[in-house]
CHARMM internal coordinates of N, CA and C (Angstrom, degrees):
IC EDIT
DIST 1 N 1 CA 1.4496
DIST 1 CA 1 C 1.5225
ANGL 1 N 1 CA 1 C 109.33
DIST 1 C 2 N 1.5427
ANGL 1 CA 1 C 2 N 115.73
DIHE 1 N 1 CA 1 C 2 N 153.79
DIST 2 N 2 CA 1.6368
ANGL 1 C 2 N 2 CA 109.12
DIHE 1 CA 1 C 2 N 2 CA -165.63
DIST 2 CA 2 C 1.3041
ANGL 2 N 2 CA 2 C 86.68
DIHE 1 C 2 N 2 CA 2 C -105.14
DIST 2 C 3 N 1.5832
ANGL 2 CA 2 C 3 N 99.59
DIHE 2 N 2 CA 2 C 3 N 130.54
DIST 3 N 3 CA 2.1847
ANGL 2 C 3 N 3 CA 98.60
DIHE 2 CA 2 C 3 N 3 CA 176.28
DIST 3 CA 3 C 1.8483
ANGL 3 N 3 CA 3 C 90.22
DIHE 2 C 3 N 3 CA 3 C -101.75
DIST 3 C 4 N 1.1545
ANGL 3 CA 3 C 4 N 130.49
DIHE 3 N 3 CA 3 C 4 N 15.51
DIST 4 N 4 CA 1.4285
ANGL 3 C 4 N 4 CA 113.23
DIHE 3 CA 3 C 4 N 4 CA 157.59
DIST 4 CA 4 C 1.7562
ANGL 4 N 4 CA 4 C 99.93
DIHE 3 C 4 N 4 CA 4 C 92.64
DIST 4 C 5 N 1.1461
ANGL 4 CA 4 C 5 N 110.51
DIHE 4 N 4 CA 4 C 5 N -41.75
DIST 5 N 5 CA 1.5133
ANGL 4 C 5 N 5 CA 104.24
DIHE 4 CA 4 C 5 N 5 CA 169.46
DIST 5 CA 5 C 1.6016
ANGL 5 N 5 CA 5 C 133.20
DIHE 4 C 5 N 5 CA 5 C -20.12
DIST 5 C 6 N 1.6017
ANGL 5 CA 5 C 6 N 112.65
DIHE 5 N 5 CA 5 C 6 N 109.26
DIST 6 N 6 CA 1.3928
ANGL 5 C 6 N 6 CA 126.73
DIHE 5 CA 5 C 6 N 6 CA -154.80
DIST 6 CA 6 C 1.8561
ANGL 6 N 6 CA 6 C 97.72
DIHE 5 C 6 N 6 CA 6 C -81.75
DIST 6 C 7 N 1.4492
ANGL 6 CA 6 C 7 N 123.95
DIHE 6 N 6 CA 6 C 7 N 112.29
DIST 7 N 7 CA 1.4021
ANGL 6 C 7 N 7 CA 103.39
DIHE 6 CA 6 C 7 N 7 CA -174.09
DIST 7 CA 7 C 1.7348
ANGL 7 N 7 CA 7 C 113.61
DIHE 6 C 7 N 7 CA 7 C -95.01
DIST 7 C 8 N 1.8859
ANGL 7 CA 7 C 8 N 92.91
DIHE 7 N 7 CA 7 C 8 N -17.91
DIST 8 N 8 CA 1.4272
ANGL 7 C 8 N 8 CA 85.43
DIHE 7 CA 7 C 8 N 8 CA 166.37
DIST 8 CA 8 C 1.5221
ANGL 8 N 8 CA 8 C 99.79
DIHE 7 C 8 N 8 CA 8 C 172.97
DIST 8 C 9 N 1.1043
ANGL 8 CA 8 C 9 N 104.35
DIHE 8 N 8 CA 8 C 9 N 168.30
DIST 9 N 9 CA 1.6974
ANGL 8 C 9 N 9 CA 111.72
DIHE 8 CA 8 C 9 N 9 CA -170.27
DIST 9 CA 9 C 1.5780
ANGL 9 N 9 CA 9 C 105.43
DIHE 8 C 9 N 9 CA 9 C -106.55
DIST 9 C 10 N 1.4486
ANGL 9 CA 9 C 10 N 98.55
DIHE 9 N 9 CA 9 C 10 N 112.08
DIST 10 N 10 CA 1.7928
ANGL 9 C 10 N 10 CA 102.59
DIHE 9 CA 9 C 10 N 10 CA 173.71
DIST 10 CA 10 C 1.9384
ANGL 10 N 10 CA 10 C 100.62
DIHE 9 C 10 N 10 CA 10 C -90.31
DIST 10 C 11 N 1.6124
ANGL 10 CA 10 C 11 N 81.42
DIHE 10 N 10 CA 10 C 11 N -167.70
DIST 11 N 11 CA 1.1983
ANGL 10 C 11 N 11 CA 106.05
DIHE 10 CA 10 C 11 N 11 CA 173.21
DIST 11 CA 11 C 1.4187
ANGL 11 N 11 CA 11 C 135.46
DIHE 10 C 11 N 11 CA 11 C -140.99
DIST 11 C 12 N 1.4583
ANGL 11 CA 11 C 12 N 121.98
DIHE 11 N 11 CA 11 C 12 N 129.34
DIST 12 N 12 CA 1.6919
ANGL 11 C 12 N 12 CA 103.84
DIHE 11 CA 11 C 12 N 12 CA -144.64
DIST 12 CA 12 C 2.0172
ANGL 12 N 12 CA 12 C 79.36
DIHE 11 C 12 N 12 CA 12 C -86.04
DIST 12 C 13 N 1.5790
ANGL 12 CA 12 C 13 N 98.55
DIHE 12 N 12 CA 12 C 13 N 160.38
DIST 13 N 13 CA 1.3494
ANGL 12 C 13 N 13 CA 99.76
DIHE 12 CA 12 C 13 N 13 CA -173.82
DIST 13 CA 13 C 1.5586
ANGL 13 N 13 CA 13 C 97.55
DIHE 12 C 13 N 13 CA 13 C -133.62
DIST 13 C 14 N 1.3736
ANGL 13 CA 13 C 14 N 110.97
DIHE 13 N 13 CA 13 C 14 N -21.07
DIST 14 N 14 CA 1.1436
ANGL 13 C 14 N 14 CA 112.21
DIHE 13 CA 13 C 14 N 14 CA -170.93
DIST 14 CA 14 C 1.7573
ANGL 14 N 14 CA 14 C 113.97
DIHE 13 C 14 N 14 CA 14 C -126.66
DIST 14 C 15 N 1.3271
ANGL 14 CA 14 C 15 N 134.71
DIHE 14 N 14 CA 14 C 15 N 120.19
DIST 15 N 15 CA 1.2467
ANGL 14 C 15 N 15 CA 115.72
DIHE 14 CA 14 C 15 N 15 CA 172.82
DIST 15 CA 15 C 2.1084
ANGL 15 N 15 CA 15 C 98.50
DIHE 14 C 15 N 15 CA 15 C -133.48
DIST 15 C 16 N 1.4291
ANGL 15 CA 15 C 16 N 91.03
DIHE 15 N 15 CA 15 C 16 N 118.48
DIST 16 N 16 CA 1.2563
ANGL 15 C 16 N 16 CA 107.08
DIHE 15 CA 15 C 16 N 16 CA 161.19
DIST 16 CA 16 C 1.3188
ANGL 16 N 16 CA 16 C 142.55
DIHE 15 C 16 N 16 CA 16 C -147.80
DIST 16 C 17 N 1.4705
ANGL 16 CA 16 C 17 N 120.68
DIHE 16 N 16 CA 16 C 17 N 143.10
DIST 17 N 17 CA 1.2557
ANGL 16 C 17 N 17 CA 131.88
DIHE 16 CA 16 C 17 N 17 CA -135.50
DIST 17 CA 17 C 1.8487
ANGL 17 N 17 CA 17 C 102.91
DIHE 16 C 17 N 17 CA 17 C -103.82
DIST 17 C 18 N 1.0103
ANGL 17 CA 17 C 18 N 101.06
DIHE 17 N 17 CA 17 C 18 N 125.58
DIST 18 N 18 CA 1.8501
ANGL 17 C 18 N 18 CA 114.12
DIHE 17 CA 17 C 18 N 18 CA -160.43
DIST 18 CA 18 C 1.9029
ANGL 18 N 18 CA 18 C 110.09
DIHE 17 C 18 N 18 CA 18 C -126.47
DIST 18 C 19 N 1.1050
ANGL 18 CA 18 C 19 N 71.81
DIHE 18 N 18 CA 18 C 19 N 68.27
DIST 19 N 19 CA 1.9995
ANGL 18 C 19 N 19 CA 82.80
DIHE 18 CA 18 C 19 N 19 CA -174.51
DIST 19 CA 19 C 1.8208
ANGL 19 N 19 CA 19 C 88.84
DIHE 18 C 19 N 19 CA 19 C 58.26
DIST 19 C 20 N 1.3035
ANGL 19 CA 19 C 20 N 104.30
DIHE 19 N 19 CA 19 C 20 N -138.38
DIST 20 N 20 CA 1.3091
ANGL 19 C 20 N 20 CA 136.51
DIHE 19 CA 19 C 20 N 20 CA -159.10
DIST 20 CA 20 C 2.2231
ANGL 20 N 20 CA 20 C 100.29
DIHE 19 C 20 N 20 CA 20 C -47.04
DIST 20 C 21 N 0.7615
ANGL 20 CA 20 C 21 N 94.79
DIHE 20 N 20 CA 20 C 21 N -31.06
DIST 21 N 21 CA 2.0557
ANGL 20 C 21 N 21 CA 105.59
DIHE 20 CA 20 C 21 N 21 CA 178.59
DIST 21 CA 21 C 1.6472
ANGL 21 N 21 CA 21 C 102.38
DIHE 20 C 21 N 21 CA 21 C -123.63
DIST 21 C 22 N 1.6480
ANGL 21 CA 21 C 22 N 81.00
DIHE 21 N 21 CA 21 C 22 N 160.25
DIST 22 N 22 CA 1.4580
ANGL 21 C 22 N 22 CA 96.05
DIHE 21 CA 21 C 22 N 22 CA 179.04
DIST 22 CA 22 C 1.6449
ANGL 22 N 22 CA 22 C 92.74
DIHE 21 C 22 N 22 CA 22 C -124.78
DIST 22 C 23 N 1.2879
ANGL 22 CA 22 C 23 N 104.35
DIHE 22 N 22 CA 22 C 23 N 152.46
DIST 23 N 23 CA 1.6557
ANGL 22 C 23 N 23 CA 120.12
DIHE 22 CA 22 C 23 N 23 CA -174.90
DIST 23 CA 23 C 1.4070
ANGL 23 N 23 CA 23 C 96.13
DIHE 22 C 23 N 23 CA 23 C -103.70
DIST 23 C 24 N 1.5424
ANGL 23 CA 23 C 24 N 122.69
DIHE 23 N 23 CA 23 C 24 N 123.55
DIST 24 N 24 CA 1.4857
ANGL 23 C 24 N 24 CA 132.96
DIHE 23 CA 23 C 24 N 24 CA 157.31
DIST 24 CA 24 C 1.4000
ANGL 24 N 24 CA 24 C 111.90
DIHE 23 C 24 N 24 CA 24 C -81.08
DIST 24 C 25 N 1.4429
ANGL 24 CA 24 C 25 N 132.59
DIHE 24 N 24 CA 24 C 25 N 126.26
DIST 25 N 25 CA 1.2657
ANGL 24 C 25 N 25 CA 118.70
DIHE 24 CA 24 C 25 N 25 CA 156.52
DIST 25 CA 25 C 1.4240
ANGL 25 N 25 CA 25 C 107.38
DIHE 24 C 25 N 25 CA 25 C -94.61
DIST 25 C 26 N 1.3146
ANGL 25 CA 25 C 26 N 136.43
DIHE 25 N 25 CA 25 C 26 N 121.43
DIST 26 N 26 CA 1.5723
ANGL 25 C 26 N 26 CA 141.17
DIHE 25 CA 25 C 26 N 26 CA 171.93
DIST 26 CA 26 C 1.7011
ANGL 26 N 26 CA 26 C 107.89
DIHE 25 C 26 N 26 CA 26 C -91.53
DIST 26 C 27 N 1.3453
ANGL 26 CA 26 C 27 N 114.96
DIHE 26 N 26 CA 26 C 27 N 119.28
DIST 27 N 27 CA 1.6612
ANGL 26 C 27 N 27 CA 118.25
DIHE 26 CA 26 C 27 N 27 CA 142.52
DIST 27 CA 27 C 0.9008
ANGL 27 N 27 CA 27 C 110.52
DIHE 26 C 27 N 27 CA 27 C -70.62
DIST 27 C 28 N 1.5184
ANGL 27 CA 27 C 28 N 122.66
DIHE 27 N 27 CA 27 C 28 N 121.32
DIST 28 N 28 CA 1.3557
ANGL 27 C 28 N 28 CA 147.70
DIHE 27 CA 27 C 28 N 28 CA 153.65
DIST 28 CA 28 C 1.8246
ANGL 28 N 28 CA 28 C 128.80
DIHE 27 C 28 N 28 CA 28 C -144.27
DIST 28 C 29 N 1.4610
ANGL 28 CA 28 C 29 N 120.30
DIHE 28 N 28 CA 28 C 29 N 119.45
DIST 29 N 29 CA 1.4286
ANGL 28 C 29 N 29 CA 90.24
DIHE 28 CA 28 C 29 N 29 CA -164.63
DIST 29 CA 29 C 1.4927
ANGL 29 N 29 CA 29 C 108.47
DIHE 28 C 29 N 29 CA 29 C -111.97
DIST 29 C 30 N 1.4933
ANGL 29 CA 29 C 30 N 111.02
DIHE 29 N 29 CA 29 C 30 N -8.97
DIST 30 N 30 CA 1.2862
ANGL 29 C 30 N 30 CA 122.66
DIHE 29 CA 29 C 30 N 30 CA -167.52
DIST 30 CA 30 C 1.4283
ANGL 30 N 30 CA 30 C 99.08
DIHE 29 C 30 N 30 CA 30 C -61.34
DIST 30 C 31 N 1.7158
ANGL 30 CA 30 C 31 N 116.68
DIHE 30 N 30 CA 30 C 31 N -81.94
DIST 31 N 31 CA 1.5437
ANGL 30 C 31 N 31 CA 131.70
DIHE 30 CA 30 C 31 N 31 CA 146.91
DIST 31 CA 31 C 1.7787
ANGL 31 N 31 CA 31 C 111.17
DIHE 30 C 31 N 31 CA 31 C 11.70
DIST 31 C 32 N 1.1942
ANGL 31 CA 31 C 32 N 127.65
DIHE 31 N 31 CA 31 C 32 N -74.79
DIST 32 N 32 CA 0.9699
ANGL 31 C 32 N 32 CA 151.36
DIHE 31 CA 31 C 32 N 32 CA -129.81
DIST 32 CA 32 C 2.0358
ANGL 32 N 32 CA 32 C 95.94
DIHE 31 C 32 N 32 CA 32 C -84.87
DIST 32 C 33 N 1.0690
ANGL 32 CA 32 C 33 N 93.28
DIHE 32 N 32 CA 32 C 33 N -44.80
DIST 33 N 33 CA 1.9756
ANGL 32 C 33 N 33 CA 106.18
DIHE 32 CA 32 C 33 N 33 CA 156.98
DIST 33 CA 33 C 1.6147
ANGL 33 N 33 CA 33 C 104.35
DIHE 32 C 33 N 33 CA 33 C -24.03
DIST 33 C 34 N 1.0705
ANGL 33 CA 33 C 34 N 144.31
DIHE 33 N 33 CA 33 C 34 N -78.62
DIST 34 N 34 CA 1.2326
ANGL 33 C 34 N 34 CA 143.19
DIHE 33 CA 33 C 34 N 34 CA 169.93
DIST 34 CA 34 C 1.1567
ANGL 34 N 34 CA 34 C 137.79
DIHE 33 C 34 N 34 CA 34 C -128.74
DIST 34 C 35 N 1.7395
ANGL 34 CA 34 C 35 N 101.35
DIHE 34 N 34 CA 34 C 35 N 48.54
DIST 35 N 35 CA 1.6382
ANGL 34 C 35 N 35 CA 108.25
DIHE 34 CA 34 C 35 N 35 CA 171.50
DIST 35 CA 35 C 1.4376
ANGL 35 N 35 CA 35 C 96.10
DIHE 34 C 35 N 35 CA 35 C -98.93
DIST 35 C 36 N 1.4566
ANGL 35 CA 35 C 36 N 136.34
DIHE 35 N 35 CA 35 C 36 N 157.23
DIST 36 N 36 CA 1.2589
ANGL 35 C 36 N 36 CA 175.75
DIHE 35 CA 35 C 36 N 36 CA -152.81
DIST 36 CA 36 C 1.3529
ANGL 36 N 36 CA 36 C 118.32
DIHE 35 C 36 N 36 CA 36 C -135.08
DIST 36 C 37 N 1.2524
ANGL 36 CA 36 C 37 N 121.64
DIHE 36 N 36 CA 36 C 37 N 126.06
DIST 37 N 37 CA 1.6263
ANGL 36 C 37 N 37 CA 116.63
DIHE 36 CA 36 C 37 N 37 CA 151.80
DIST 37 CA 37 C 1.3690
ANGL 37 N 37 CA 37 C 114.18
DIHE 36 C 37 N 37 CA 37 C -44.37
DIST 37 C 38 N 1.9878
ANGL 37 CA 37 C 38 N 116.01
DIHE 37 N 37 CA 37 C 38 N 131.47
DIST 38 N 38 CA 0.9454
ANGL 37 C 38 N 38 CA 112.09
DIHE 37 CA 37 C 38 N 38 CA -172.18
DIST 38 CA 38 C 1.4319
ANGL 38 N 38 CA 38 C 128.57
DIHE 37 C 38 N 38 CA 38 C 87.22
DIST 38 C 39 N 1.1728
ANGL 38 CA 38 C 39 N 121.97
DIHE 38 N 38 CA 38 C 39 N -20.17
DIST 39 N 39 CA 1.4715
ANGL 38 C 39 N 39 CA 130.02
DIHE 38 CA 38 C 39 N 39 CA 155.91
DIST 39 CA 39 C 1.5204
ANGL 39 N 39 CA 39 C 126.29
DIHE 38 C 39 N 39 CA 39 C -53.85
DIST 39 C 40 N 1.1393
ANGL 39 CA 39 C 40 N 102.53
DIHE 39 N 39 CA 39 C 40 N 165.68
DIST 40 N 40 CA 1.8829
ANGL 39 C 40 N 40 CA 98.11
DIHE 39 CA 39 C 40 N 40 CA -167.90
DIST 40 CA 40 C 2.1458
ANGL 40 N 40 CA 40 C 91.11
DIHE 39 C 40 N 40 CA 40 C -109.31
DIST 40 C 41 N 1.0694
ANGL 40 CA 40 C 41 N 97.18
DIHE 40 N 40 CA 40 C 41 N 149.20
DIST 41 N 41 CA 1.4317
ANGL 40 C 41 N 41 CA 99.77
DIHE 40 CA 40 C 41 N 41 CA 175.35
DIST 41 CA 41 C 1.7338
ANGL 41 N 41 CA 41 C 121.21
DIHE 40 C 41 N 41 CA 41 C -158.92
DIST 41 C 42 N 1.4460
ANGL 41 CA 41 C 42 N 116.13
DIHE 41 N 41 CA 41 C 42 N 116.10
DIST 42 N 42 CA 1.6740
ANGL 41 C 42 N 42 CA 126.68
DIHE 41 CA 41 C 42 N 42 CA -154.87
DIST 42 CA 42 C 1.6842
ANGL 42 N 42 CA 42 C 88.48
DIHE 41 C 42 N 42 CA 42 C -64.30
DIST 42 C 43 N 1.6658
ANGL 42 CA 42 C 43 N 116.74
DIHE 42 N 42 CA 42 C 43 N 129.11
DIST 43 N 43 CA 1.4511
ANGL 42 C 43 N 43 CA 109.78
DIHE 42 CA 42 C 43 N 43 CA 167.77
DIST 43 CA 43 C 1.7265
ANGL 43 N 43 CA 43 C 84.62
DIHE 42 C 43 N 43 CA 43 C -126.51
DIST 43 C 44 N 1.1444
ANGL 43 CA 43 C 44 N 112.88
DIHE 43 N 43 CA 43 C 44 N 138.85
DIST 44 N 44 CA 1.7213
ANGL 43 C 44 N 44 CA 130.85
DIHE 43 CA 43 C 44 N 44 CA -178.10
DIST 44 CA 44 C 1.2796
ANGL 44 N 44 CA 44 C 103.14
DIHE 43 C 44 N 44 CA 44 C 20.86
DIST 44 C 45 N 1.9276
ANGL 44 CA 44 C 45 N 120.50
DIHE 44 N 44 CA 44 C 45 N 48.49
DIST 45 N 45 CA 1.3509
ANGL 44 C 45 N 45 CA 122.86
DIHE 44 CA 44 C 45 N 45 CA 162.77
DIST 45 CA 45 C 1.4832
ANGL 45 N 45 CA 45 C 111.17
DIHE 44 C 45 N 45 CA 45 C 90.27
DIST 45 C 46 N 1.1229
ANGL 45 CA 45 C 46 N 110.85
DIHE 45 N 45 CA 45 C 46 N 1.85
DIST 46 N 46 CA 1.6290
ANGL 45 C 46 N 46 CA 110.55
DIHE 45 CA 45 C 46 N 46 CA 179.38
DIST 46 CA 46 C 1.6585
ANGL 46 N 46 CA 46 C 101.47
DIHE 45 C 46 N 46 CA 46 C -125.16
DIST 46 C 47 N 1.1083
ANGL 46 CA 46 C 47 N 101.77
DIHE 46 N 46 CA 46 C 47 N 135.86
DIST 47 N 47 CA 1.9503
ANGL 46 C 47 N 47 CA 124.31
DIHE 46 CA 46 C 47 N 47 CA -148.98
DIST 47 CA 47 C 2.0966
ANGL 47 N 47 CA 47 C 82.61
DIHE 46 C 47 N 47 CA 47 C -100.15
DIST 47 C 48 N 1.6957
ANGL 47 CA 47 C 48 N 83.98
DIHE 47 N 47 CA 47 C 48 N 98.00
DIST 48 N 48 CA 1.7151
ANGL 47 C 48 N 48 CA 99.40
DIHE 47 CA 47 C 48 N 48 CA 168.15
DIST 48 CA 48 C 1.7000
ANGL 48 N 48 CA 48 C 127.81
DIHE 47 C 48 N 48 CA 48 C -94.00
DIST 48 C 49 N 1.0232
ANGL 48 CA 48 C 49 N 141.08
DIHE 48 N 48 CA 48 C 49 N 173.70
DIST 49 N 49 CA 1.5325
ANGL 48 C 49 N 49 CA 133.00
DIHE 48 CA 48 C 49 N 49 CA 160.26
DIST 49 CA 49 C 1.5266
ANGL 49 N 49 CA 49 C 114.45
DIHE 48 C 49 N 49 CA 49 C -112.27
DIST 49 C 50 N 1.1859
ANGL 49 CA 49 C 50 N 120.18
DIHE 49 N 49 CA 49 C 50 N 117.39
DIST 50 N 50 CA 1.3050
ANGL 49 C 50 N 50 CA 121.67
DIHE 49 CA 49 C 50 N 50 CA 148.91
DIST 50 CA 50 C 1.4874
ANGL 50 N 50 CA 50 C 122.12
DIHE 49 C 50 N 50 CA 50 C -36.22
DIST 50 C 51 N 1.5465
ANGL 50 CA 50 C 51 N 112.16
DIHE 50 N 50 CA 50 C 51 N 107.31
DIST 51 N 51 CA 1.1694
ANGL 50 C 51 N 51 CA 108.38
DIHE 50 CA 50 C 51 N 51 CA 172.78
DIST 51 CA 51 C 1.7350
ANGL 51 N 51 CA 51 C 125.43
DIHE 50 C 51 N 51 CA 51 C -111.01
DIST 51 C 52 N 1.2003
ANGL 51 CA 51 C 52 N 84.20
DIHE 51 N 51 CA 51 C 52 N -10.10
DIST 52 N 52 CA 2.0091
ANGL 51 C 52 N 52 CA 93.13
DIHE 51 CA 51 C 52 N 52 CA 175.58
DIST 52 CA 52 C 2.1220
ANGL 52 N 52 CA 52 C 94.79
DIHE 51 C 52 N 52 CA 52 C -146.98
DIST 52 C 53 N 1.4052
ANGL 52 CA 52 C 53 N 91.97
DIHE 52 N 52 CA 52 C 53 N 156.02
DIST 53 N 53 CA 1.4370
ANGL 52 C 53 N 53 CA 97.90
DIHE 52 CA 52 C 53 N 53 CA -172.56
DIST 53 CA 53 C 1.8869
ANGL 53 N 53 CA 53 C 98.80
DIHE 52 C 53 N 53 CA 53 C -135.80
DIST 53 C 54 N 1.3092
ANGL 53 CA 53 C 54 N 103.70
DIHE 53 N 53 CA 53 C 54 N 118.28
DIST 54 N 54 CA 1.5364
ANGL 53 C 54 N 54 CA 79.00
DIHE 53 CA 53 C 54 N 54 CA 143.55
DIST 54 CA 54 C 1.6905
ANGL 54 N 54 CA 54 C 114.17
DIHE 53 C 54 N 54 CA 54 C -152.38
DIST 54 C 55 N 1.3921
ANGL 54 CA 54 C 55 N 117.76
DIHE 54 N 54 CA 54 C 55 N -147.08
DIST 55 N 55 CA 1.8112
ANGL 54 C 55 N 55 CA 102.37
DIHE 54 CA 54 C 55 N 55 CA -150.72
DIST 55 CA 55 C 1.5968
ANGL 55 N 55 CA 55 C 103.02
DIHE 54 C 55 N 55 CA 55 C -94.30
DIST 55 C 56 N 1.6918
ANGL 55 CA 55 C 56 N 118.45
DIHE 55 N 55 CA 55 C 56 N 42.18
DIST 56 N 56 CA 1.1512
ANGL 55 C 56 N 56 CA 129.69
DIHE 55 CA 55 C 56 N 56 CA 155.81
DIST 56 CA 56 C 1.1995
ANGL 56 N 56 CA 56 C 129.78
DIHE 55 C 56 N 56 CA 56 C 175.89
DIST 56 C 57 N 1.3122
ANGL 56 CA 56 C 57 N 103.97
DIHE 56 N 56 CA 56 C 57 N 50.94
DIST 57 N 57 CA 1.4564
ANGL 56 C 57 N 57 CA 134.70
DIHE 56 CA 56 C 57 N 57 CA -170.96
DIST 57 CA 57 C 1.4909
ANGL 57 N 57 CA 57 C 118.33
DIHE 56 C 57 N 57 CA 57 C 179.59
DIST 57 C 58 N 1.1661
ANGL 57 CA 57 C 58 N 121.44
DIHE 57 N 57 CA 57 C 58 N 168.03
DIST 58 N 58 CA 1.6851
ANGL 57 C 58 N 58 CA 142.38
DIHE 57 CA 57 C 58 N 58 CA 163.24
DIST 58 CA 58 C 1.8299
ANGL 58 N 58 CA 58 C 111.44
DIHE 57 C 58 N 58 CA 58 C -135.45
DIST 58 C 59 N 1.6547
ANGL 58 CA 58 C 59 N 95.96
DIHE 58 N 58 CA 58 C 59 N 153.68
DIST 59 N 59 CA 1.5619
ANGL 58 C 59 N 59 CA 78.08
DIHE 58 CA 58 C 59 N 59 CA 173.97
DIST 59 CA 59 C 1.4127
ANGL 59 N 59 CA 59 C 110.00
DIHE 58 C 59 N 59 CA 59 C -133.70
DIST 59 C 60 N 1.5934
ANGL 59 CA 59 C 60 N 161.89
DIHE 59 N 59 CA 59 C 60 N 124.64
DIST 60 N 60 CA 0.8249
ANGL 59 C 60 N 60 CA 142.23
DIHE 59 CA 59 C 60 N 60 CA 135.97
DIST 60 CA 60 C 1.2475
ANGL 60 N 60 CA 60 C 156.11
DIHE 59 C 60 N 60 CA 60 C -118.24
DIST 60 C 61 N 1.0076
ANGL 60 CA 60 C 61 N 115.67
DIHE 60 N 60 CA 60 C 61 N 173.98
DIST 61 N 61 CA 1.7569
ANGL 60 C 61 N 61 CA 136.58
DIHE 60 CA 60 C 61 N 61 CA -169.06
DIST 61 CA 61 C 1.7374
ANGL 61 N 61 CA 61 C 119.85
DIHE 60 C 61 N 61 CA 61 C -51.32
DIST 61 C 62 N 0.8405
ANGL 61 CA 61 C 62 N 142.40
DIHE 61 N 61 CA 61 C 62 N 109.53
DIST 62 N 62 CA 1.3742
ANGL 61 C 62 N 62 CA 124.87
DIHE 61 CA 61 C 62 N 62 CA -170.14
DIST 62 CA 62 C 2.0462
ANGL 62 N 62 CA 62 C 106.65
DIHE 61 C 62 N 62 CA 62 C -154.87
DIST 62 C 63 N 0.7500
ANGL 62 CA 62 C 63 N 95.65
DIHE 62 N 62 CA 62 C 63 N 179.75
DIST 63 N 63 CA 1.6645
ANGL 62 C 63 N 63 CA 100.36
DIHE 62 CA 62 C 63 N 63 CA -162.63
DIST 63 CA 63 C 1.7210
ANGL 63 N 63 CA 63 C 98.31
DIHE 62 C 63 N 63 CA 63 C -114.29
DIST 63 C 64 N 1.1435
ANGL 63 CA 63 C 64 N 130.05
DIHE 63 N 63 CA 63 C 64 N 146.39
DIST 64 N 64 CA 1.5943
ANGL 63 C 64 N 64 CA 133.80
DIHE 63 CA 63 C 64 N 64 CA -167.18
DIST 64 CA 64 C 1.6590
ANGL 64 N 64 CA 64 C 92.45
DIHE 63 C 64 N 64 CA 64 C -59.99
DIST 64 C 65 N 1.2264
ANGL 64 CA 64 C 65 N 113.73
DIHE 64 N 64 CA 64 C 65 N -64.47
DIST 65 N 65 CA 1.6493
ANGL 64 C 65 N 65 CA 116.51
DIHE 64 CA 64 C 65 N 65 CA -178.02
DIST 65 CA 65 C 1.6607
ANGL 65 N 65 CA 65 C 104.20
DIHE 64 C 65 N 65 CA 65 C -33.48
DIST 65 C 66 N 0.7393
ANGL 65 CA 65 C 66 N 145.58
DIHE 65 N 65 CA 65 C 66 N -51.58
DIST 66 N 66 CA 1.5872
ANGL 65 C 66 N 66 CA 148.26
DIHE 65 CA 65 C 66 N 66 CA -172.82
DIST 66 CA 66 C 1.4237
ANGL 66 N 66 CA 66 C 119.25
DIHE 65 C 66 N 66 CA 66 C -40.52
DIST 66 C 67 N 1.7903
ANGL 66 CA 66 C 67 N 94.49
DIHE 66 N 66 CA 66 C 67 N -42.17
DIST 67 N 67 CA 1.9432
ANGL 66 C 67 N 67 CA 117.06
DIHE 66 CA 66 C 67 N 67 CA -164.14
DIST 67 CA 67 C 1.2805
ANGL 67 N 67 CA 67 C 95.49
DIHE 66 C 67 N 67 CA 67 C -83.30
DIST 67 C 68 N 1.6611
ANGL 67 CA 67 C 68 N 128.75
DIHE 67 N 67 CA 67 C 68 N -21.55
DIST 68 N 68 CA 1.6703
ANGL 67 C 68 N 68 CA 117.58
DIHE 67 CA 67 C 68 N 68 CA -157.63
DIST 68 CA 68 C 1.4309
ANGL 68 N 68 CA 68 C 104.65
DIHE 67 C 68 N 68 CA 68 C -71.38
END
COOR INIT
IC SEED 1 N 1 CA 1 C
IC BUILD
């Protein structure tokens, strides 16, 4: 169950637009300790997936409707 607990505040560094989705890249390093490809992760309350990882960042997939 999600108790809402804030673990830390990234920073989007990257936003790009891929036909139909736009790709967020987020700085975050705290997070990044044991997130996984494929993991679910709350960005401003809306439940995203990690789709690329690396050792100071995450990136994901999301649809324009999501960002409004």
């Amino acid at each position: 169950m999600f108790t809402g607990l804030v673990e830390e505040v990234g920073t989007v560094t990257r936003l790009h637009r891929r036909g139909e989705y736009q790709e967020l890249r987020i700085e975050a390093r705290k997070v990044l300790e044991d997130l996984e490809k494929g993991d679910s992760i709350a960005i401003n309350g809306v439940c995203q997936t990690a789709v690329k990882i690396d050792e100071s960042s995450f990136t994901v997939e999301t649809l324009a409707v999501s960002l409004r």
